[in-house]
C-alpha positions in Angstrom: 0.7 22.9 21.5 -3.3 21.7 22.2 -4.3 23.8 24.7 -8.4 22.4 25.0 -9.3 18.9 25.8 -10.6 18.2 22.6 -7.7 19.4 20.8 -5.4 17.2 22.6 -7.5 14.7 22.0 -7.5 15.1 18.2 -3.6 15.4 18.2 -3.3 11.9 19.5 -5.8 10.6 17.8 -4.3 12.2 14.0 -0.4 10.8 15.4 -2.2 7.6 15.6 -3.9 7.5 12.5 -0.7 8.6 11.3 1.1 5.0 12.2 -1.7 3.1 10.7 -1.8 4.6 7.5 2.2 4.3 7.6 2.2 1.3 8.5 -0.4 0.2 5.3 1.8 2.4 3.0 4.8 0.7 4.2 3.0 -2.7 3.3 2.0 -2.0 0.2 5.6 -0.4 -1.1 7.2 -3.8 0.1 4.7 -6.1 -1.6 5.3 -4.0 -4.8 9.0 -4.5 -4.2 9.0 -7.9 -3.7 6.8 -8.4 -6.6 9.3 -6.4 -9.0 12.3 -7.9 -7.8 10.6 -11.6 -8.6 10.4 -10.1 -11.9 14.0 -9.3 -12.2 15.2 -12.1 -11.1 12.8 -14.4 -13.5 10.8 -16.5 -10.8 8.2 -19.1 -12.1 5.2 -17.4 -13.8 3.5 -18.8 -10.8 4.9 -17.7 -8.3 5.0 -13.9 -10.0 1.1 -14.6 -9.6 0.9 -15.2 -6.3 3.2 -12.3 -5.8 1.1 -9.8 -8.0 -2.2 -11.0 -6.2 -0.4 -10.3 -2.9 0.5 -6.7 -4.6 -3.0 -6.0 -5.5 -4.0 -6.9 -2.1 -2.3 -4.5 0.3 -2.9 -1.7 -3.1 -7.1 -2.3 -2.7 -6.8 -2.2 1.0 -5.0 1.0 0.8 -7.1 2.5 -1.3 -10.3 1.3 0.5 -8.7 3.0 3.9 -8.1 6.1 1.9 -4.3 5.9 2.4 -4.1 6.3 -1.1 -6.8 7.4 -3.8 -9.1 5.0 -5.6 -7.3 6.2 -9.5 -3.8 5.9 -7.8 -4.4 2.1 -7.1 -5.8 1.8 -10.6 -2.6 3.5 -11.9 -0.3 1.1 -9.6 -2.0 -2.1 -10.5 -2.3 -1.4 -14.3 1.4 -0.4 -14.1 2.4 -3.5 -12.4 0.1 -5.6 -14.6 1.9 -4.6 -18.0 5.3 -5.5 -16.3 4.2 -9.1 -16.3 3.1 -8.8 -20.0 
């Protein structure tokens, strides 16, 4: 347990960031899901659109909130981009 001021003040402050950056990861798995199930179930080509924009969305603000890494969103998108093809 924090025993100093500032350490308890860092421990709240990391369980904090903690729920934000769950709470972005948790976006951005869902929007992927939702995006691969519209693919499964053949939706309209636009409609898979608007779905894979939304995707690459929450993936570019994860990456820009360092949530995840910059080449991990490249990796995501490119994957989800040659599902469409």
């Amino acid at each position: 347990m924090a025993i100093k001021k500032s350490a308890k003040k860092a421990a709240r402050r990391a369980l904090k960031n903690y729920e934000v950056n769950l709470m972005y990861k948790i976006a951005m798995k869902k929007s992927i899901k939702n995006f691969l199930k519209a693919i499964e179930s053949k939706k309209e080509e636009k409609d898979l659109l608007s779905l894979l924009n939304k995707a690459y969305s929450t993936i570019d603000k994860a990456a820009k909130k360092g949530i995840i890494k910059k080449q991990n969103a490249a990796r995501k998108k490119s994957r989800l981009a040659s599902k469409v093809a």
